[in-house]
N, C-alpha and C positions, 0 to 999 in steps of 0.2 A: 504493500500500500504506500503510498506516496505522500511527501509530507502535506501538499495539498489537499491531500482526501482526510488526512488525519487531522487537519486544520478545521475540515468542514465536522468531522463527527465532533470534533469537540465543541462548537457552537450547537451541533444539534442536541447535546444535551443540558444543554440550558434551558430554565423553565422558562413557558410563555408567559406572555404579559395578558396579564385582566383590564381590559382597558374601560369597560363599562358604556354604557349609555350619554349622550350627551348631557352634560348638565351644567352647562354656564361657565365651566372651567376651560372650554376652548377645543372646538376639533367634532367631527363629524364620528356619530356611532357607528364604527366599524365593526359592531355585533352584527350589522343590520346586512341584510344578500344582496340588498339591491343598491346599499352604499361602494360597498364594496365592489362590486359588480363592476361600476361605476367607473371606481380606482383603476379597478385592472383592466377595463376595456381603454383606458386611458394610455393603461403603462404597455398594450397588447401583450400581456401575460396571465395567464389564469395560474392561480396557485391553488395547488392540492392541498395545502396547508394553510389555512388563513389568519395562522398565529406570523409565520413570518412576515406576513403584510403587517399587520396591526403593529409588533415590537417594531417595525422600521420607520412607521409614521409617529414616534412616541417620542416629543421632546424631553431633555429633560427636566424642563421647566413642569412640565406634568405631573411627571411621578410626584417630584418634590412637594408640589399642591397637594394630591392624594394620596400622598404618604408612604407611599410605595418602594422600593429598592430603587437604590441609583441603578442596580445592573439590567430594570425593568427599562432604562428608555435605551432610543437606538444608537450608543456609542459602539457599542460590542459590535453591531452589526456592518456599524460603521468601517470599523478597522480592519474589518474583513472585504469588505468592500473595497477600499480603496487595493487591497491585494490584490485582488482578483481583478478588479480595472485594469492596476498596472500590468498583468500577467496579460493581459486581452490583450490592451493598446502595445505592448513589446513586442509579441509576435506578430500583429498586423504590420507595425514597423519595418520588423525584421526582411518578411514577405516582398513588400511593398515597394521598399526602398533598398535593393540588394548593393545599391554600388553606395551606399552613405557610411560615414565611420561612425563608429560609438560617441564621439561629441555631439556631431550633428543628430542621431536620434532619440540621445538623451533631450535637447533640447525641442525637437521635434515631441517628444510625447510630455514633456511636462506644457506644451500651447494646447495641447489634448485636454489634459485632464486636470488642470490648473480648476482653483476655485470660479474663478469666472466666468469658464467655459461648464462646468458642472451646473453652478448657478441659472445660466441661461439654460439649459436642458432642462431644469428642473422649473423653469420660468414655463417654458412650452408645452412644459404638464402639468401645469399648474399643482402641482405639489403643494406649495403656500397652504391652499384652502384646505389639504387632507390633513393637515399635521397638527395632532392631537398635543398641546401644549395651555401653558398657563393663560388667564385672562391679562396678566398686567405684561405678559412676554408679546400676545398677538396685540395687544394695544399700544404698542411703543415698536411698532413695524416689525415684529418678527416672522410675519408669513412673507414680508417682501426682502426681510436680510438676505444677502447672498452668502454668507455664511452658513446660516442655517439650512440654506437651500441647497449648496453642494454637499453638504453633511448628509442631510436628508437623500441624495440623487444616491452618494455612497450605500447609504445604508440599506437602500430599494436594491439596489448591485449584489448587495451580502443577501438580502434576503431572496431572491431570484435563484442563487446560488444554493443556498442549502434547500431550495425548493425541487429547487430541478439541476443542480448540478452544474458542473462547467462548461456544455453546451445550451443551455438555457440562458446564463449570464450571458455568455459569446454573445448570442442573436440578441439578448435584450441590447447591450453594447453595440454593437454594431449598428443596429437600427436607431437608437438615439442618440449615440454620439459620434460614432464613425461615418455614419452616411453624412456626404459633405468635409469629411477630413482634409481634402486636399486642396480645397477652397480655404479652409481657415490655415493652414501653413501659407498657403499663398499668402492670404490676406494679412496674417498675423505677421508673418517673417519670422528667423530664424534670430534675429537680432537679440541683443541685452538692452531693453528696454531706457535703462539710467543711463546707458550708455550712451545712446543715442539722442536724449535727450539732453544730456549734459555737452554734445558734441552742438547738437543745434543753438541752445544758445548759448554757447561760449566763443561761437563762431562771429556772434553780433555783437555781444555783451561783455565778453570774456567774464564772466564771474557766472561760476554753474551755480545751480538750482541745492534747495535744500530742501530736508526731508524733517518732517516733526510728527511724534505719536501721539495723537488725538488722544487713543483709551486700548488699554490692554482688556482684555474679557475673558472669563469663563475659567475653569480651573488648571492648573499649573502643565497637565497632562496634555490639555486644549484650548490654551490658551488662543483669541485670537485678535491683531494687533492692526489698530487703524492708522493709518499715516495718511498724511497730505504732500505732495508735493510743491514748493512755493519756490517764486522767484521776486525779488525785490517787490517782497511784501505780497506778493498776488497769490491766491491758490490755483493753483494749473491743475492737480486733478488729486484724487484721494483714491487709494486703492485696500483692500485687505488681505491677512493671511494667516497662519498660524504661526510664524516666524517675523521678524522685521524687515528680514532680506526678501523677503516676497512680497510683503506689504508694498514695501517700496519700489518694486519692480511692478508691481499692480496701479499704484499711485503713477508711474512715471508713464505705465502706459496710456491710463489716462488722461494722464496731459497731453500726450504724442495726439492722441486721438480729437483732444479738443484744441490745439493748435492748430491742426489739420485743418479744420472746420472754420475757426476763426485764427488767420494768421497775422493778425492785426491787433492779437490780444495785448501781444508784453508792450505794445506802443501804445496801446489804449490809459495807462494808469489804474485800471481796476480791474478788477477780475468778475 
């Protein structure tokens, strides 16, 4: 047996989560066939198990309200997920791209499956609305975080996975995030995002951009860190991550994107 399969039985015995009926605390009764239904006509997967649906839509802002075990919401499932992404998106790489070295598809698969690009898929499935969390978490934009949204896309990944396996994730993968892959390389480039920014305007200005943490969040494990990108005073764009060096590579891109759009900004005086 392979350390993948022995990775997956050890999630599968982990007990399901009780997630209960709607009750003011935030998120759609996923006891219910026809919500659910709903879900998976959404995610085009039917699950034989519909506890791994439920623990994957389970923030942990929820449990914590209903008093439940931190290992009831979908972190665990998360981190399975992001495995099994990476495991997908390497060999599609591999395949795809037979004459590229190991830098270029390191870089290549983290344009993949960066929070951003997670977030937007999870945007397109509107995921937000399924995800059973607290009142004061979805009233303070937690269905539209992008954070919570690629967390969430992960942990639909993991649980796809222990449902049906690693040809099940594959196709789920493939159809949400792979279709269009070689539009978003194109589009995204292969480039260091700071990098590039910091070439642009120090090309005009000579004095590069700086980076500031808005707010760290979430606990030490998952922690995740907001930055802004700013130039002589302006905010050029704000990106996030679970690290700062990503943040800021999220922030810088950003900016690239809303410089694009208005190239007139750093002469403007305000942002």
């Amino acid at each position: 047996m392979g350390w993948f399969d022995r990775l997956r039985r050890w999630f599968l015995l982990g007990r399901p989560v009780a997630v209960g009926p709607r009750d003011g605390r935030g998120g759609p009764d996923l006891n219910e066939g026809a919500v659910r239904a709903a879900i998976e006509a959404k995610l085009g997967y039917r699950f034989r198990d519909p506890s791994h649906l439920q623990k994957a839509l389970v923030h942990r802002s929820h449990v914590h309200v209903i008093g439940n075990d931190r290992r009831d919401a979908n972190e665990r499932l998360e981190f399975l997920g992001d495995a099994v992404l990476g495991l997908v998106v390497n060999e599609y790489l591999y395949r795809h791209f037979p004459n590229r070295e190991e830098g270029d598809l390191t870089k290549m698969k983290s344009l993949l499956v960066c929070g951003t690009r997670l977030s937007e898929m999870a945007g397109k499935l509107d995921l937000g609305h399924d995800i059973l969390m607290s009142r004061s978490e979805a009233a303070t934009g937690g269905r539209q975080r992008s954070s919570i949204l690629a967390d969430t896309m992960e942990a639909v990944i993991g649980a796809v996975y222990l449902d049906g396996g690693l040809p099940a994730a594959q196709a789920f993968i493939d159809r949400c995030l792979l279709e269009g892959a070689g539009s978003v390389l194109s589009r995204r480039g292969l480039g260091n995002y700071k990098s590039r920014l910091q070439e642009l305007i120090q090309a005009k200005y000579k004095t590069p951009p700086r980076y500031r943490v808005l707010r760290a969040e979430g606990p030490d494990h998952a922690r995740v860190f907001t930055v802004e990108a700013v130039f002589n005073g302006l905010v050029l764009g704000a990106g996030e991550g679970h690290n700062k060096k990503t943040a800021e590579q999220q922030a810088a891109r950003s900016a690239l994107e809303r410089l694009e759009a208005e190239p007139e900004l750093l002469d403007s005086g305000s942002a």
